[in-house]
Structures are given as structure tokens and as C-alpha cells.
C-alpha positions in Angstrom: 1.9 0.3 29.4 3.1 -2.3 27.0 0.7 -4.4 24.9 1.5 -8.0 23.4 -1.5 -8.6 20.3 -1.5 -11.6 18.3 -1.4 -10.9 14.4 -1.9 -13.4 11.4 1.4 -14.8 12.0 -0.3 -16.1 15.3 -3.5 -17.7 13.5 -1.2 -19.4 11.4 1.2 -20.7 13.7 -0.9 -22.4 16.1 -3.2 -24.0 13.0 0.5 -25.2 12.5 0.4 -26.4 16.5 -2.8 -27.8 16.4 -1.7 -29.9 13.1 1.2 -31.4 15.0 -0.4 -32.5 18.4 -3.7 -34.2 16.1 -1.0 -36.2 14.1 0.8 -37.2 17.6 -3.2 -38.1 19.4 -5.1 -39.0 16.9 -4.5 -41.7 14.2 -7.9 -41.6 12.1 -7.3 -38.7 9.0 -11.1 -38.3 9.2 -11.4 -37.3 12.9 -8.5 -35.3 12.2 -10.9 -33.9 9.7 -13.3 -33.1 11.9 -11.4 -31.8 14.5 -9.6 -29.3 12.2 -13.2 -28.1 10.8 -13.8 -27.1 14.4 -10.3 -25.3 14.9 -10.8 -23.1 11.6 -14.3 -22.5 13.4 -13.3 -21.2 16.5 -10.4 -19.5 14.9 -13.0 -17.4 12.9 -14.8 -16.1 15.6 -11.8 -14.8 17.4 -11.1 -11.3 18.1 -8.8 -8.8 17.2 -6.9 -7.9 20.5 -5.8 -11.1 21.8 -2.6 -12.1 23.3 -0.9 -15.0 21.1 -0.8 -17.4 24.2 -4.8 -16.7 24.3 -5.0 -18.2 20.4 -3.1 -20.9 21.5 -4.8 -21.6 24.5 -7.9 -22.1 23.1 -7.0 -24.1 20.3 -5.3 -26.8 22.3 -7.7 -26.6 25.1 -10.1 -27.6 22.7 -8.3 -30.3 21.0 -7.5 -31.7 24.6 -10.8 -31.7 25.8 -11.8 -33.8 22.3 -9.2 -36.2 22.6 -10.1 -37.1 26.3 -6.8 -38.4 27.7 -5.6 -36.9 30.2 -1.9 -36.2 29.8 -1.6 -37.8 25.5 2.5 -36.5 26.3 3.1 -38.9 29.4 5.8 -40.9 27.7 7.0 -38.2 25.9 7.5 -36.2 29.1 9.1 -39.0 30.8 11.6 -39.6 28.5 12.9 -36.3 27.9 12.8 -35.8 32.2 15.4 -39.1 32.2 17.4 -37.6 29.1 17.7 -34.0 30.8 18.9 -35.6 34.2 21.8 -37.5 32.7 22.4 -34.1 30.8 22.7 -32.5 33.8 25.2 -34.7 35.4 27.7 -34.5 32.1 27.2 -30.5 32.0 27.5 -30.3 35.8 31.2 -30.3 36.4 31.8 -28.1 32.8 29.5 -25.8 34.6 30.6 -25.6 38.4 34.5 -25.3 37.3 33.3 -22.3 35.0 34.4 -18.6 35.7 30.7 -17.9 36.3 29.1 -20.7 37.1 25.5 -18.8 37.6 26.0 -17.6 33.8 27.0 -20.5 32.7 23.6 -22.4 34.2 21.5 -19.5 33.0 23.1 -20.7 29.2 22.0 -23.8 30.1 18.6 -23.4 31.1 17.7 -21.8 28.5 19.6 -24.0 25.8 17.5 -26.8 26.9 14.0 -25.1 25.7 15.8 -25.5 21.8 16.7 -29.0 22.0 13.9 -31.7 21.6 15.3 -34.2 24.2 12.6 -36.9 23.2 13.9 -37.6 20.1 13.5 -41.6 19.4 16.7 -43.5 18.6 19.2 -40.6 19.5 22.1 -41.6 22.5 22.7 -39.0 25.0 25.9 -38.5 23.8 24.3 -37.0 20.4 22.3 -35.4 22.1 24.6 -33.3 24.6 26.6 -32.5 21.2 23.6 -30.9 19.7 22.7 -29.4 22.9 26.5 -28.1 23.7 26.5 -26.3 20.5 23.2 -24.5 21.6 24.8 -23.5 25.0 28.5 -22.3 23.6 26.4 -19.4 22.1 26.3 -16.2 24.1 22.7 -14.8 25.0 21.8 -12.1 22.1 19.7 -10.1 24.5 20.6 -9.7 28.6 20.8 -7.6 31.4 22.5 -10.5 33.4 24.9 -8.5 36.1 21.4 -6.1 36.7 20.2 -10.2 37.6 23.2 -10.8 39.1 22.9 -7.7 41.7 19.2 -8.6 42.2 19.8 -12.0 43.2 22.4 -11.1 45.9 20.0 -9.0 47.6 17.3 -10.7 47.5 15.0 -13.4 49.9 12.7 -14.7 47.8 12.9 -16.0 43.9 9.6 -17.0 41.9 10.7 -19.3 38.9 8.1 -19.8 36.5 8.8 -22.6 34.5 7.9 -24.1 31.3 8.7 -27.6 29.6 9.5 -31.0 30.6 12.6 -32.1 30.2 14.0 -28.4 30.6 12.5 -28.0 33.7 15.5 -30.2 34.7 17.9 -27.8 33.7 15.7 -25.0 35.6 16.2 -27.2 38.9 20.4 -27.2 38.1 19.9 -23.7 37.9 18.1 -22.8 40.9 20.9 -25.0 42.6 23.6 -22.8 41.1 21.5 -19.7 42.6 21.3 -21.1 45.6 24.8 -21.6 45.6 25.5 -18.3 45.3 22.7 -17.2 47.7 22.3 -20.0 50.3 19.5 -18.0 52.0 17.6 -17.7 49.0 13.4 -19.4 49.2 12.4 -20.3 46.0 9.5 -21.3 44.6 8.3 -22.7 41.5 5.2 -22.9 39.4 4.5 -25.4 37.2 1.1 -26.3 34.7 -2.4 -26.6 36.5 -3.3 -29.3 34.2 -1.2 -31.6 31.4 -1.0 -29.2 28.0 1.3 -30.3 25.5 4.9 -30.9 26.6 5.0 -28.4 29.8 5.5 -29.2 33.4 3.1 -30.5 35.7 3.5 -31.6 39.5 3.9 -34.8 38.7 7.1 -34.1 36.3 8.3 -31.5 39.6 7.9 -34.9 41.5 9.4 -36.8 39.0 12.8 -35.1 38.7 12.9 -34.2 42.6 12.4 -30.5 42.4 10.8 -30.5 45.7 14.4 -31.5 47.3 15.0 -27.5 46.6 12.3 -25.7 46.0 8.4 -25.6 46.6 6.1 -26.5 43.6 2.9 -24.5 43.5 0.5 -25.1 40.4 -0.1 -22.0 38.3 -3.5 -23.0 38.1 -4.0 -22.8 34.6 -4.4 -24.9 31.7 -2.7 -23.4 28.5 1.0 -23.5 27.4 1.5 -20.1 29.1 0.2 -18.1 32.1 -1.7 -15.4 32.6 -2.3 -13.4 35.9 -6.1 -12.9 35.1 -6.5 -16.9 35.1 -3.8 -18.0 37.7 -4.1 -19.3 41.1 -3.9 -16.6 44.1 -1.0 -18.4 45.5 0.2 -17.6 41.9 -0.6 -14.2 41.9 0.6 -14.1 45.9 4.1 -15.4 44.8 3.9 -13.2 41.6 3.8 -9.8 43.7 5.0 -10.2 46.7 8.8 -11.8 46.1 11.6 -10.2 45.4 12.2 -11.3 42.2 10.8 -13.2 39.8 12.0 -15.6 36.7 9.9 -16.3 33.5 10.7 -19.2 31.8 10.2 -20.0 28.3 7.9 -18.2 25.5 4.6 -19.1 26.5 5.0 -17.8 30.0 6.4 -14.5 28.1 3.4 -13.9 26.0 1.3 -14.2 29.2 3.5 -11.5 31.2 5.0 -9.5 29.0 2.6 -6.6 29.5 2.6 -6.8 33.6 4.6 -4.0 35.7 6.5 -6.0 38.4 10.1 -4.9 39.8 12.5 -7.7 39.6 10.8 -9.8 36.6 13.2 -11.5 34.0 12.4 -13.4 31.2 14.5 -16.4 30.3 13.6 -17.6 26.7 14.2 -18.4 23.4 12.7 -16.4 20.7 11.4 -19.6 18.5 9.3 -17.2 16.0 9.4 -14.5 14.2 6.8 -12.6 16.0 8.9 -12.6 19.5 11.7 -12.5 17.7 10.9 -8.9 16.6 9.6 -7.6 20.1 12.5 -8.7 21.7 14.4 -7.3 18.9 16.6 -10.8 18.6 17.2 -13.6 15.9 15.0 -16.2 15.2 16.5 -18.8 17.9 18.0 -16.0 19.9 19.2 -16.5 23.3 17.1 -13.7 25.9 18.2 -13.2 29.5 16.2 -9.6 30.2 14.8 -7.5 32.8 11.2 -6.4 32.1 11.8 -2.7 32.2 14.4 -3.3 29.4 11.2 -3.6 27.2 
């Protein structure tokens, strides 16, 4: 069995986390004070063993819970769901005239979880340069025609997914799919509760996801899931379809260790530590089938 354990690398990055979400919620240096006090706290009674996703999960859990609004990343969300959907429309034709137009959305999909789409005073037409640069590069890591043959034959598709704003380009993508398998059902999982900048319903809603898949809530509340804290209509979905899509690295961390035929993980590695179990570049580009671990 595979095992995924946090090392100092871990502790470090989510203090790093932690320091960036207080400066965006909370404008006081000495509650920011105080509230970093208590992460170094918690963060010294943690355990040896645990999953990175489980550091971070704590962390900002207890950060949201001490700022007391419900979703601080609203706006934020918002305006990277708008910036993604015109996105979409300028990469759709580029994409649906390409030799491999499931490829070609896959690049997509996961070039979106590199951009930050939210990004004040940029046009979309900087944007979708930055973000075309990101997509013209390969995948380092993929087992996509072992996807490819998968997908043909299969019924049923369980797309986890991750951000807002990229969980746009996860809804052109499952288009794409079911394009190429019109029979396909697919279902999608989204955040439990707001955390950070990942997907909740209400973003599903937002960008119409609903108009081709059904939205299901993971039931959890940390920038990552974990089948020991998910819904059973999580679990239900996990096991029982035919093949099933991680997206992004949170969700990785959470399932990298379970044995499930047909799982894929669609990320970027955006540290070092992935980086080296997926045995990829910093940034690198991952399209791979779980028993290719």
C-alpha cells in the first residue's frame, strides 16, 4: 500500500498558507499576532504520520472558524468564475478544431489550476496569453490513451474537482468527454463548506455545471478530500463508478494512498514535496493513472 506523510516541508508551507489568507481576512497586525501564536500552537502538537492535506486542514479550519465569515473568498471566487468563462469561449474553437480535442481540454483543465485568474487590473486578453503559454506545454507525466480507452468503455465518470475559477475549465472538459462519449453520467463533487479559493455548490451553480453534470458536496471542509471524512454519496460515487478523475493537489494528497480501478489524477505539482512523488518538475503538468504510482 502506498503512504503520502507530511515532512517539514509541509509545516512550513502551510505556516506560509496560513500567512497569506490572515493578510487577505484580517487587517489588524496584532490579531494577526494572535492568531499566528495559536497556529505555531497547534502546529506543535501535531503528529508525525499525517497526510499534508491533514496539516493544512487544520490550520485553515482554524483560522476560518476565527475569522467568522462565512465564505472571506466570495469576490474573489466570483471574479475568477467570470474570468474562466470568457476564457473558455476564446479557447473553445482553438480546442474543438484540435487533432485531439479531449487532450487538448485535459491541457486546459489543468493549465487553469497555474494561473491566478483573480488577478486585479489584468484584461482577459493578458490573461489568456499567460494562461496559453501554460497550456502549449505538454503534460510531464501521463498515461492519457490508458484514459482514453477507459473513457470509451465506460458509463459513469466521478470528477472531483478543486478551485474556482478552474472548475470552469473542468466543466469545458467534461463537455469535451461527453462529446466523445454521449452516453457518459457524470458526476461532480465540489467543497462541503467555503475553504479558501475551492469550489462550492454555489460556484457549481454559478457557472451552470448543473446543465451537464450532477453536483454532490464532498462533505468536507478542507482544501482536499479524504474518504475517512467524506459524504457516503461521496464514498458511493467514489467506488462504485467506472472511473473516477482527481482534480488538483489537495484532492491528490487526500487519495493518493486509496486502491480504486480507474482513478486519475489531474494536477499540477505546485511544490517540491509532490513534485518528487510524482517524480515531475516543480509546475509539472500530471495526467496519471493511480496504479502508475
Amino acid at each position: 500500500m502506498r503512504y503520502l506523510r507530511a515532512d517539514e516541508r509541509c509545516l512550513i508551507c502551510s505556516l506560509r498558507q496560513a500567512e497569506n489568507l490572515l493578510k487577505k481576512t484580517i487587517t489588524s497586525p496584532e490579531k494577526r499576532w494572535v492568531i499566528f501564536r495559536e497556529v505555531f500552537r497547534i502546529m506543535s502538537e501535531m503528529k508525525w504520520g499525517m497526510k499534508p492535506l491533514e496539516v493544512n486542514g487544520e490550520v485553515h479550519r482554524f483560522i476560518m472558524e476565527y475569522i467568522k465569515e462565512e465564505d472571506p473568498f466570495k469576490e474573489e471566487k466570483r471574479r475568477s468564475n467570470d474570468m474562466a468563462i470568457k476564457l473558455v469561449e476564446m479557447f473553445r474553437p482553438e480546442i474543438l478544431n484540435s487533432p485531439d480535442p479531449v487532450y487538448s481540454a485535459a491541457k486546459l483543465a489543468v493549465s487553469g489550476n497555474l494561473i491566478d485568474l483573480g488577478i486585479p487590473g489584468w484584461s482577459v486578453d493578458e490573461i489568456f496569453e499567460k494562461l496559453h503559454e501554460v497550456y502549449e506545454r505538454p503534460f510531464d507525466r501521463e498515461d492519457f490513451e490508458k484514459f482514453r480507452n477507459v473513457l470509451m468503455n465506460a458509463s459513469t465518470l466521478f470528477y472531483v474537482a478543486d478551485n474556482a475559477g478552474e472548475i470552469v475549465f473542468d466543466k469545458f472538459f467534461i463537455e469535451v468527454l461527453k462529446m466523445e462519449n454521449p452516453s457518459l453520467e457524470v458526476v461532480v463533487a465540489v467543497r462541503g463548506k467555503p475553504i479558501i479559493n475551492d469550489a462550492t455548490i454555489e460556484d457549481a451553480k454559478y457557472i451552470g455545471l448543473e446543465e451537464i453534470a450532477t453536483v454532490i458536496s464532498s462533505g468536507v471542509d478542507e482544501p482536499g478530500v479524504m474518504l475517512d471524512k467524506a459524504s457516503e454519496e461521496f464514498r458511493k460515487a467514489f467506488f462504485e463508478f467506472d472511473v473516477v478523475i482527481s482534480k488538483g493537489q489537495g484532492n491528490f494528497e487526500g487519495l493518493y494512498e486509496e486502491e480504486k480501478k480507474n482513478l486519475f489524477f489531474l494536477l499540477t505539482a505546485k511544490c517540491d514535496f509532490v513534485a518528487e512523488v510524482l517524480n515531475v518538475p516543480l509546475g509539472g503538468k500530471v495526467f496519471i493513472s493511480s496504479s502508475s504510482l
